[in-house]
VOTIKE-71126 format. One record per residue (C-alpha): residue in three letters; x, y, z. Coordinates in steps of 0.2 Angstrom, whole numbers, padded with zeros to 4 digits, always signed. Layout:
N
ALAXYZ;...
END
This chain:
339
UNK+0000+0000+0000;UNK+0007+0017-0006;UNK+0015+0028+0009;UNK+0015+0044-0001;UNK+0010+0061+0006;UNK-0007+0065+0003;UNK-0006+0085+0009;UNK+0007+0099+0010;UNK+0004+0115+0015;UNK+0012+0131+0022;UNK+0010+0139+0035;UNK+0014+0157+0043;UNK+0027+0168+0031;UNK+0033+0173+0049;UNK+0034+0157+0056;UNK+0042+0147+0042;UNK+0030+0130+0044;UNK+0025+0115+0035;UNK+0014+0102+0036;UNK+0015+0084+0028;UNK+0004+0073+0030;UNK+0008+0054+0029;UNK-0012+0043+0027;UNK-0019+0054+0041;UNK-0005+0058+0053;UNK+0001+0073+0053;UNK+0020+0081+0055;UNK+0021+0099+0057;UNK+0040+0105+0052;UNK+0047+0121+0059;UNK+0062+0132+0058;UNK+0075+0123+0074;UNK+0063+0111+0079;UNK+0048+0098+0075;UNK+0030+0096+0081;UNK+0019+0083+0077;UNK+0000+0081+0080;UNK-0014+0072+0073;UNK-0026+0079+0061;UNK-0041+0085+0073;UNK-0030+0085+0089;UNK-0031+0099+0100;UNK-0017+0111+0095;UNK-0019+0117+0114;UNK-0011+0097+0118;UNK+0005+0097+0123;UNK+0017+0094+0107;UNK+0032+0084+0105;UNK+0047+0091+0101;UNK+0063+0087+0094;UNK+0079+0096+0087;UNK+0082+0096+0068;UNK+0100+0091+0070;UNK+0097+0074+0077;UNK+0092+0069+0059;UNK+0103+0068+0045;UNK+0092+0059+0029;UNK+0074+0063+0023;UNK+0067+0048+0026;UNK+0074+0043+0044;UNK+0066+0062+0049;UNK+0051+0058+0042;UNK+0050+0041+0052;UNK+0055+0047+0067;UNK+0043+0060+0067;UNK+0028+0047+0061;UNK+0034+0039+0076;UNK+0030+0053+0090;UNK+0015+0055+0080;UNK+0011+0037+0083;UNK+0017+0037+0102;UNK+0003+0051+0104;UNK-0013+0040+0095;UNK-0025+0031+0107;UNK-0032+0013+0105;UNK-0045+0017+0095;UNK-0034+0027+0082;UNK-0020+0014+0083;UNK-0034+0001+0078;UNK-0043+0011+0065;UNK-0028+0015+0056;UNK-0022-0002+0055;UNK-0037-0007+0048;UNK-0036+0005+0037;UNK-0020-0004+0031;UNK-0027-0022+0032;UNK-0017-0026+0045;UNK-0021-0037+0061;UNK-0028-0027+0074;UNK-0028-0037+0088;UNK-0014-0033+0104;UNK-0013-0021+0117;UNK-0008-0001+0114;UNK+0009-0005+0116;UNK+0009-0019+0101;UNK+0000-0008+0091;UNK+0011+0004+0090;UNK+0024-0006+0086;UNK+0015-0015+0072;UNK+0009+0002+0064;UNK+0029+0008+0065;UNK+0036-0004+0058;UNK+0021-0005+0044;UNK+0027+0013+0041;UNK+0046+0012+0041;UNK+0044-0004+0029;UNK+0035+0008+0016;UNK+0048+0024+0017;UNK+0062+0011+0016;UNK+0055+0000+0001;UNK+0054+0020-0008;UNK+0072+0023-0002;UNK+0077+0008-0008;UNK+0065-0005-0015;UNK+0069-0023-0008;UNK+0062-0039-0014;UNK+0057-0044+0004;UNK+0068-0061+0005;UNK+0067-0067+0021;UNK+0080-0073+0031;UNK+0074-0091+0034;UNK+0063-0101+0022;UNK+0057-0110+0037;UNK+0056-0110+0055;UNK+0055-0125+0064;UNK+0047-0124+0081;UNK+0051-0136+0094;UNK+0045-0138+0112;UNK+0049-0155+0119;UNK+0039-0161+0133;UNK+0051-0172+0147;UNK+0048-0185+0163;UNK+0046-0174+0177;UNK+0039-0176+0197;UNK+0030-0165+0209;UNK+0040-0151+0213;UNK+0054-0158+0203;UNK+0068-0163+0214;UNK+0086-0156+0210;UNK+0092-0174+0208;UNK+0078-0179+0195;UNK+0083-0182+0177;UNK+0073-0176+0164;UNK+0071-0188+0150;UNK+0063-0182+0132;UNK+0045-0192+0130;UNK+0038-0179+0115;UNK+0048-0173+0102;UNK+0037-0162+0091;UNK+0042-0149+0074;UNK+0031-0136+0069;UNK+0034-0132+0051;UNK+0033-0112+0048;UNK+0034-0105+0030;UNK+0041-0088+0031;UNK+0036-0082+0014;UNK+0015-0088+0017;UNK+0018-0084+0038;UNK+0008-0102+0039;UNK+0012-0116+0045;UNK+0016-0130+0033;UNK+0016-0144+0044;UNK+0021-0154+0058;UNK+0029-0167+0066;UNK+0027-0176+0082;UNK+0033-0191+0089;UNK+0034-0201+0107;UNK+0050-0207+0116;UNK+0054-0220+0128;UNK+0062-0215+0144;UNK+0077-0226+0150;UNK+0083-0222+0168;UNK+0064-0216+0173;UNK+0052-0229+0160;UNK+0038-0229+0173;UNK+0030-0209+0170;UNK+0024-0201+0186;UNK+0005-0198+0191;UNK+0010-0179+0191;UNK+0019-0181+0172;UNK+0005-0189+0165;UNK-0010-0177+0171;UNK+0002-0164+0167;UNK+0008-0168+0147;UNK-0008-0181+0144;UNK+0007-0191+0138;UNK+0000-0209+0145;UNK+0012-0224+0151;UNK+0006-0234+0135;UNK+0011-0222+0125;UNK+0029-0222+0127;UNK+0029-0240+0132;UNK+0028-0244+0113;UNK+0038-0227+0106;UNK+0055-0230+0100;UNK+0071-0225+0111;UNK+0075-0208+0109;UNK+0091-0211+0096;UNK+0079-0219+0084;UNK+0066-0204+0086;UNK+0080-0191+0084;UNK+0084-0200+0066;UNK+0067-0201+0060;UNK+0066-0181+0065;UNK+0082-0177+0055;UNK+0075-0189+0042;UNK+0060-0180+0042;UNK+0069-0163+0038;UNK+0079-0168+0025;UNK+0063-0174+0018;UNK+0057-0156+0019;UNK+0076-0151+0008;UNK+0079-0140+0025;UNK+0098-0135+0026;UNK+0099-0141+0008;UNK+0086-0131-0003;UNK+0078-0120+0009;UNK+0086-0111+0023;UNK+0081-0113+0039;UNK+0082-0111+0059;UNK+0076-0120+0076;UNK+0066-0110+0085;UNK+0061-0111+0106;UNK+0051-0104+0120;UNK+0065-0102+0131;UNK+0084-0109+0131;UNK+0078-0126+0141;UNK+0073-0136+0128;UNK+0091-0138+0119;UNK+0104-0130+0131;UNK+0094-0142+0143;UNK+0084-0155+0139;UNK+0092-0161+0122;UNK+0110-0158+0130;UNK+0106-0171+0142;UNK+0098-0183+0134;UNK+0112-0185+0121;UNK+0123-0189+0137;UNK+0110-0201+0143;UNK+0105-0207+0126;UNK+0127-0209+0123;UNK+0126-0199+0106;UNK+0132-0184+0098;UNK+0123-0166+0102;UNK+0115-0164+0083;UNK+0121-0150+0073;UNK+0106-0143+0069;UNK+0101-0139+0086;UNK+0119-0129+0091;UNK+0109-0113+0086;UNK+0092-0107+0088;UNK+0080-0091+0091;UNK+0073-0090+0109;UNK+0058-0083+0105;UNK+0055-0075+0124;UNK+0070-0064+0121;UNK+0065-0058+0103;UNK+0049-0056+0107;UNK+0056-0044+0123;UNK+0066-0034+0113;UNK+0053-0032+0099;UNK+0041-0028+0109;UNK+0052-0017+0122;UNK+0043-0028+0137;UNK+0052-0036+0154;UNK+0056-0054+0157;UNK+0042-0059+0166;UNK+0031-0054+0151;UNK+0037-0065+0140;UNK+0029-0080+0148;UNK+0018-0092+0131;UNK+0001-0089+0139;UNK+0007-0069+0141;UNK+0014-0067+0124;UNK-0001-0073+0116;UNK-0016-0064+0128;UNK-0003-0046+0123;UNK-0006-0052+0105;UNK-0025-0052+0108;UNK-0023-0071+0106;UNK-0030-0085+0114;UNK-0019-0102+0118;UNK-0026-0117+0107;UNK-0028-0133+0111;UNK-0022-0142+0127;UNK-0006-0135+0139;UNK+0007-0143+0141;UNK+0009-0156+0126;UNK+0020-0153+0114;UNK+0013-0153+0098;UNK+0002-0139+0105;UNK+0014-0129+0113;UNK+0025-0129+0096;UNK+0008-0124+0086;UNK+0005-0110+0100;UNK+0024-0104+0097;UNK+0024-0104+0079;UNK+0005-0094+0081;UNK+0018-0082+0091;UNK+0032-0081+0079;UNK+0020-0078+0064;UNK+0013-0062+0070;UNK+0030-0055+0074;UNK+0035-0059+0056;UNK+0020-0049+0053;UNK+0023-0035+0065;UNK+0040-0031+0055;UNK+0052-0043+0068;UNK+0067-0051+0058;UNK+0069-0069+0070;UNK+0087-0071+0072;UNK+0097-0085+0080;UNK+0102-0077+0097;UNK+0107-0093+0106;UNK+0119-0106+0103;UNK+0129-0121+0112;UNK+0148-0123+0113;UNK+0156-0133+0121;UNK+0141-0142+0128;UNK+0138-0125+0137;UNK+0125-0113+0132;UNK+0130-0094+0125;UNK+0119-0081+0120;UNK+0122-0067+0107;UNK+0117-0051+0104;UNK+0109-0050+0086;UNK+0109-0033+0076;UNK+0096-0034+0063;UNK+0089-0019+0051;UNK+0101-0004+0046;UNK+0115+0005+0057;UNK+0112+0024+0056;UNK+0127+0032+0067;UNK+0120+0048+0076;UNK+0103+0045+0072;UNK+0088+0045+0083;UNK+0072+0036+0080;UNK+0060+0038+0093;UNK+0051+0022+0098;
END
């Protein structure tokens, strides 16, 4: 959808002014400094202000000031403009916003420099594994995998593609606790007859390769939190006496890009809170894999949609977990975009 300015108009002789206006918000521009409003805001309202010199290109000016402009818009105009756009309404104020940013800085970009919106992965493979637990988990228990699920995301159709899901034995612990069972609804019969967990993790690989994943399509593992590899993979390879697979060394953790994303603490970042902030519902049953993956990957999509470019930002070496800082989008030295 075109971005252009739709008015531009003059203002004062004595007070050199103008006025763009980008699809209903409006920037005023003056000598020295910037103000921004909304068309039918009161002009008695407190403006925003910020000095010319902290911008140095058109475009990252006109941004930043659609930013402020944005920052100052209530719930009601967050979600009537992106309706406007066709874009998901859904989320609290602060989601909106950043959804109806990004929406904005994707079109002044693609005029400054039209991309062909490539992603970075083809696919996204979502994996939450579910593991034999206790009550209140004693710091002696072993954790043994008993679900091994993928959720198959196409980045280019933002759908998910397919899935796939299998049970594991348990070796040290094969009777499953009362509390694991009403917990996971993964019953003792069915990993009394599910393959050992060397056997499951070849069928997964198989199943990728199937996919040309790492071959023909690019591709990255994706988590709700650093557990599930740094953890619960790490250790059952030791249990399991096999190597640590290759394509689990690196992987998004999707609680620390949605945080950063979204600018939101740690304890917001829970599955059931990122979903309720993304006016989403959990589907399905809690605590089973294949569910949680789908759930995730629901996750996942909508910040593709929002404008968020998933990254690896944790890895394992050495048997130990590291994380990374990951720079995505353009460096601009000495330029201030308001968020």
């Amino acid at each position: 959808m075109s971005m252009g300015i739709s008015s531009f108009e003059s203002v004062d002789e004595n007070c050199p002014m103008t006025s763009v206006t980008y699809d209903g918000i409006k920037v005023n521009f003056s000598k020295g400094q910037h103000h921004c409003r909304l068309d039918g805001q009161d002009n008695n309202e407190k403006i925003s202000t910020c000095h010319s010199n902290d911008f140095s290109d058109p475009i990252y000016k006109e941004i930043a000031m659609t930013n402020g402009c944005i920052n100052r818009m209530s719930r009601d105009e967050l979600r009537a403009k992106l309706a406007e756009f066709k874009l998901e309404t859904r989320g609290v104020k602060d989601v909106l916003k950043k959804r109806l940013k990004n929406y904005y800085k994707k079109q002044k970009l693609m005029q400054k420099e039209p991309t062909d919106e490539e992603s970075y992965y083809d696919y996204i493979c979502v994996v939450d594994f579910e593991a034999t637990c206790e009550e209140g988990n004693p710091p002696e228990f072993i954790h043994e995998i008993i679900e091994f699920p993928i959720v198959l995301v196409n980045t280019h159709t933002l759908e998910i593609e397919d899935t796939f899901q299998q049970y594991v034995k348990p070796e040290i612990n094969p009777q499953l606790s009362d509390f694991c069972i009403n917990l996971t609804g993964i019953t003792q019969d069915l990993v009394d007859k599910a393959d050992a967990f060397p056997q499951v993790l070849q069928n997964a690989v198989e199943w990728m390769r199937r996919k040309e994943l790492g071959t023909k399509y690019s591709y990255s593992i994706l988590t709700d939190g650093c557990w599930d590899m740094s953890k619960f993979l790490n250790i059952q390879c030791r249990i399991s006496h096999i190597k640590y697979p290759s394509f689990a060394k690196k992987w998004i953790n999707i609680r620390k890009s949605y945080g950063n994303f979204y600018k939101v603490p740690r304890n917001q970042t829970k599955l059931t809170i990122m979903l309720e902030k993304l006016g989403m519902s959990y589907d399905g049953r809690p605590h089973s894999g294949l569910d949680d993956s789908k759930n995730i990957a629901r996750i996942a999509i909508r910040m593709l949609q929002d404008g968020c470019e998933l990254r690896a930002n944790e890895r394992m070496h050495g048997g130990q977990l590291m994380t990374s800082k990951i720079c995505t989008g353009l460096l601009i030295s000495a330029l201030f975009i308001p968020e």
